[in-house]
LUMGUPA-383444 format. One record per residue (C-alpha): x, y, z. Coordinates in steps of 0.25 Angstrom, whole numbers. Layout:
<sites>
site X X; Y Y; Z Z;
...
</sites>
This chain:
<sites>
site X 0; Y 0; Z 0;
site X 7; Y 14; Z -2;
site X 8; Y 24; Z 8;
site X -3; Y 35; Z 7;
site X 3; Y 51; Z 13;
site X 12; Y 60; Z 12;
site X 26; Y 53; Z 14;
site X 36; Y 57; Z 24;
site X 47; Y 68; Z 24;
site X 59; Y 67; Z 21;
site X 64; Y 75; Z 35;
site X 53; Y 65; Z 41;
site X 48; Y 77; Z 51;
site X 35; Y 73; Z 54;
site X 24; Y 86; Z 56;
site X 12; Y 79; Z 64;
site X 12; Y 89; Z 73;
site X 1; Y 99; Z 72;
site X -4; Y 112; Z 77;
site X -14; Y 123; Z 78;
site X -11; Y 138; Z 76;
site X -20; Y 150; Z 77;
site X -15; Y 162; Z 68;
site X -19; Y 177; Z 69;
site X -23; Y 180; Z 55;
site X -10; Y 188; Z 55;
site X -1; Y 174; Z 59;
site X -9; Y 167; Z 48;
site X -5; Y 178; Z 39;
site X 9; Y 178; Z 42;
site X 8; Y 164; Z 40;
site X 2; Y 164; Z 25;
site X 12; Y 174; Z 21;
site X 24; Y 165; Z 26;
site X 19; Y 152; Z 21;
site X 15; Y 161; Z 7;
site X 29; Y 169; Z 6;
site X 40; Y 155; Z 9;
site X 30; Y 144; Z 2;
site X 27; Y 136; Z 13;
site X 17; Y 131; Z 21;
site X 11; Y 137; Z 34;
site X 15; Y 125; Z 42;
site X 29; Y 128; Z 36;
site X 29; Y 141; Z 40;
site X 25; Y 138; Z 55;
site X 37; Y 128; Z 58;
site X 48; Y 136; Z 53;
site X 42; Y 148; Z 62;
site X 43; Y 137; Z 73;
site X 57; Y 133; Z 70;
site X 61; Y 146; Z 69;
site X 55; Y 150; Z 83;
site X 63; Y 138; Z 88;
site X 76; Y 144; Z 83;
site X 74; Y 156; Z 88;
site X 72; Y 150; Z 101;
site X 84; Y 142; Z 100;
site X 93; Y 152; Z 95;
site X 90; Y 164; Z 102;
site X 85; Y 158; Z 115;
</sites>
């Protein structure tokens, strides 16, 4: 039988984590323009603020 889904990454990270976020329309707005402007998805967006928050933490904290 062949196997039915999206086949794994390459990287093999796993996202099966998820959560709920409220925006201000002016949030959601920044968020549209980002994803618009660099080409990628929102989701995208969010994790790289994430990691950069986390650098900024490590780095200068």
């Amino acid at each position: 039988m062949n196997k039915r889904g999206r086949p794994p990454r390459d990287d093999g990270e796993v996202k099966n984590k998820q959560y709920r976020l409220r925006l201000s329309d002016g949030e959601e707005s920044i968020l549209d323009e980002l994803s618009t402007e660099y080409g990628m998805p929102k989701a995208e967006i969010l994790r790289r603020g994430l990691r950069m928050q986390h650098n900024l933490l490590r780095h200068t904290g």
